[in-house]
N, C-alpha and C positions, 0 to 999 in steps of 0.2 A: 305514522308520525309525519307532522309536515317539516317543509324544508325551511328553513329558516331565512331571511331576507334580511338585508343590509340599506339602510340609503344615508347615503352621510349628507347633512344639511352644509352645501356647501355657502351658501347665505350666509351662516354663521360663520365658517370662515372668514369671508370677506368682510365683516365687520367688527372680526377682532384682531385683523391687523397679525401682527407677527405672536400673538398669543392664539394656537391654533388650539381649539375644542372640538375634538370629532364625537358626537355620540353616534354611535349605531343604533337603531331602530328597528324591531319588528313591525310591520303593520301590516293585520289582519281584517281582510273588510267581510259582512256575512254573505253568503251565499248567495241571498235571496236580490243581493242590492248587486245583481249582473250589470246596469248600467253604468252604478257607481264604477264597478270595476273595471270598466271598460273606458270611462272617461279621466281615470288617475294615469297619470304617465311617471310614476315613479313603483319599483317593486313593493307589491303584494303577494301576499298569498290569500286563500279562499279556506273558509271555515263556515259553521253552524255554531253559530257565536249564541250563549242566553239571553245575553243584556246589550241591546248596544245595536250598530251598523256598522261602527269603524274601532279596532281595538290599536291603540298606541302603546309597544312596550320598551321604554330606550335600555341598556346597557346595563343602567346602574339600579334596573329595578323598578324605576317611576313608570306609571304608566296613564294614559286618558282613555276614557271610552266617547264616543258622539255617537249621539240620536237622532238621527235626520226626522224632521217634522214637515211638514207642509202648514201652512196658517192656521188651518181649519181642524188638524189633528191638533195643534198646538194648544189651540184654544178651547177644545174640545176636554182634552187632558187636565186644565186649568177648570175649569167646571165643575171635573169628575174631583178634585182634590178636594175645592169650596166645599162640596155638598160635604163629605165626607164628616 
């Protein structure tokens, strides 16, 4: 089991003023993306993720996934959808 990680968005803090919102956050980046991980300066953890690069899970359950592209995978994937 992994260990689970916290980062509280202090940004949001400071923009709401004396109404403080803390959510806590999971974020999981995959395995394979070693530079990603290495160039975040906030805690992760490392997984073998199915879908995804970066998995986002806050507090209350919401969560994002991101897919890191380069141009030419981008547009490559937009191709394969057309034909489809």
């Amino acid at each position: 089991m992994l260990a689970r990680f916290c980062y509280y968005n202090r940004l949001q803090l400071q923009r709401l003023g004396q109404h403080h919102i803390i959510r806590a956050m999971t974020l999981t980046v995959d395995r394979r993306e070693r530079a990603l991980s290495t160039a975040l300066d906030v805690p992760h953890q490392m997984a073998d993720l199915p879908v995804g690069d970066v998995h986002c899970r806050y507090d209350d359950g919401t969560e994002w996934v991101l897919e890191r592209k380069t141009v030419r995978d981008l547009a490559s994937s937009i191709r394969l959808e057309l034909s489809i």
